[in-house]
Structures are given as C-alpha cells and as structure tokens.
C-alpha positions as a printed Julia matrix, in Angstrom:
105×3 Matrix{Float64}:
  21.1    -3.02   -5.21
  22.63    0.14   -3.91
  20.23    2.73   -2.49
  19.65    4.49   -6.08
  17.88    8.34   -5.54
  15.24    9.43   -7.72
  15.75   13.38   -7.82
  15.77   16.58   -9.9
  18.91   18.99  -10.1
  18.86   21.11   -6.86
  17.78   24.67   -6.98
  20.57   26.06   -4.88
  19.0    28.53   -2.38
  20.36   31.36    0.07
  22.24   30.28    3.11
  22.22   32.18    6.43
  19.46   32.84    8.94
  17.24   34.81    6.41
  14.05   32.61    5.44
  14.49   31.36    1.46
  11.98   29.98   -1.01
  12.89   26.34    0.27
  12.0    27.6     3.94
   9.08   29.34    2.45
   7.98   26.06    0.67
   8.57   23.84    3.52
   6.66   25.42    5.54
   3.64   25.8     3.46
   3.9    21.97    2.62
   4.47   21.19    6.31
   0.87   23.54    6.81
  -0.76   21.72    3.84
  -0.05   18.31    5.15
  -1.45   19.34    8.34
  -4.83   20.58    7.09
  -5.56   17.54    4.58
  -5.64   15.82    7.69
  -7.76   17.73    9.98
  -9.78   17.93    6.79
  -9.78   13.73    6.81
 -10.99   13.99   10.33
 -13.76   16.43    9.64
 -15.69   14.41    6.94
 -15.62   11.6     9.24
 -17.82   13.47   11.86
 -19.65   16.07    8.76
 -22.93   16.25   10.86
 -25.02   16.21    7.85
 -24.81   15.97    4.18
 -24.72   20.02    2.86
 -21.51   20.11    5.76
 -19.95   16.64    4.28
 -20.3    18.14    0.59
 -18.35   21.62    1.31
 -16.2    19.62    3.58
 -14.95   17.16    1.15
 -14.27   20.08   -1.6
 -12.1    21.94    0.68
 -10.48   18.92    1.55
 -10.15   18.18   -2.34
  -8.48   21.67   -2.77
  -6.2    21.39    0.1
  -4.86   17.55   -1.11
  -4.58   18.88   -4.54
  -2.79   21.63   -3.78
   0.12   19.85   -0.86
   0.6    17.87   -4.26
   1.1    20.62   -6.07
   3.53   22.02   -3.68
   5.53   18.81   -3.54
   5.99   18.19   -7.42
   7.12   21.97   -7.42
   9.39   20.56   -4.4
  10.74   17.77   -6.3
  10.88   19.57   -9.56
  13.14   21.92   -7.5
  15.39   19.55   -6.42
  14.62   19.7    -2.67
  12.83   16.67   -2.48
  14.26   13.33   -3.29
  12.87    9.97   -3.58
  14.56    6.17   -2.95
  14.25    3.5    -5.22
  12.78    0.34   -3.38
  14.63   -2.97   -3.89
  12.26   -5.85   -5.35
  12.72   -7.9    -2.75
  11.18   -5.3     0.0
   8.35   -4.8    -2.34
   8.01   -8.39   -2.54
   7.95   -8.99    1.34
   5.51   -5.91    1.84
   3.36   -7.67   -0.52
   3.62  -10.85    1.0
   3.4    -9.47    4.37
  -0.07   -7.38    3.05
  -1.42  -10.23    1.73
  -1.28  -12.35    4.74
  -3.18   -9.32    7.12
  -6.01   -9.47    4.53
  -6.23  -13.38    5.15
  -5.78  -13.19    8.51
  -8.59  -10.75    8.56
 -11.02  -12.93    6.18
 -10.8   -15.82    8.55
C-alpha cells in the first residue's frame, strides 16, 4: 500500500517573516500540548481532594481545547494524517498483546 494522506484542502497562508494564522495556531497548539501535560503531572501529586477536583477541570479544559485547536488545524489543511497499513496494525497488536502476557506471568 502506498503511504495514502488523510488531509483537508490547505488554507494557503502569508509567506515572509511576518507571523500568520498557521504560526499563530502552531504556537498555541505547541502551548496547549505543553500544559495538558504539566496538568497530567499535577493530578498525580493533587495534595488533597478540593486541589485534585479543580485540577482535573482545568486539565479537562486545556485537553478539550488542544483538540479543538487541532481539528481547526486539520480542517485547515495544515495538519495531515497517514493511513496505517494492516499489516503494522496487525504487528502492533501482536506486539501489545504479548507485553500484556509477559506482564501477567
């Protein structure tokens, strides 16, 4: 199977050393990203439950919205995605498989 893309129509953008709304959007989803996971971090050390709660619904917001900003990414056409050959799913799932029996025994 040829390496077949999964992608929208590209929103063509300014060239040039000014910032654009691709720039713009990278960088916020770049920020995003970066937060969700300091956010991960946090709840694992929330020092008691009130903290864990307002925790978790920042980190909520934050996840939802570095979606957000990726579909609109995608939609946009800056994002594309690959379409995985059956056979690599396959052997991923094989390989999975096998490191939950491995850790069973």
């Amino acid at each position: 199977m040829n390496n077949k893309k999964i992608s929208n129509p590209k929103t063509n953008v300014p060239k040039g050393k000014s910032l654009n709304d691709k720039d713009y959007m990278n960088s916020l989803l770049s920020t995003l990203k970066e937060m969700v996971k300091n956010y991960a971090v946090v709840l694992t050390e929330a020092s008691n439950e009130t903290l864990y709660k307002q925790y978790k619904e920042m980190f909520d917001e934050y996840a939802n919205l570095q979606r957000e900003v990726f579909e609109t990414m995608f939609k946009k056409g800056w994002y594309s995605l690959e379409v995985a050959e059956e056979e690599k799913i396959n052997s991923k799932h094989q390989m999975l498989k096998q490191e939950l029996t491995d850790l069973s025994e």
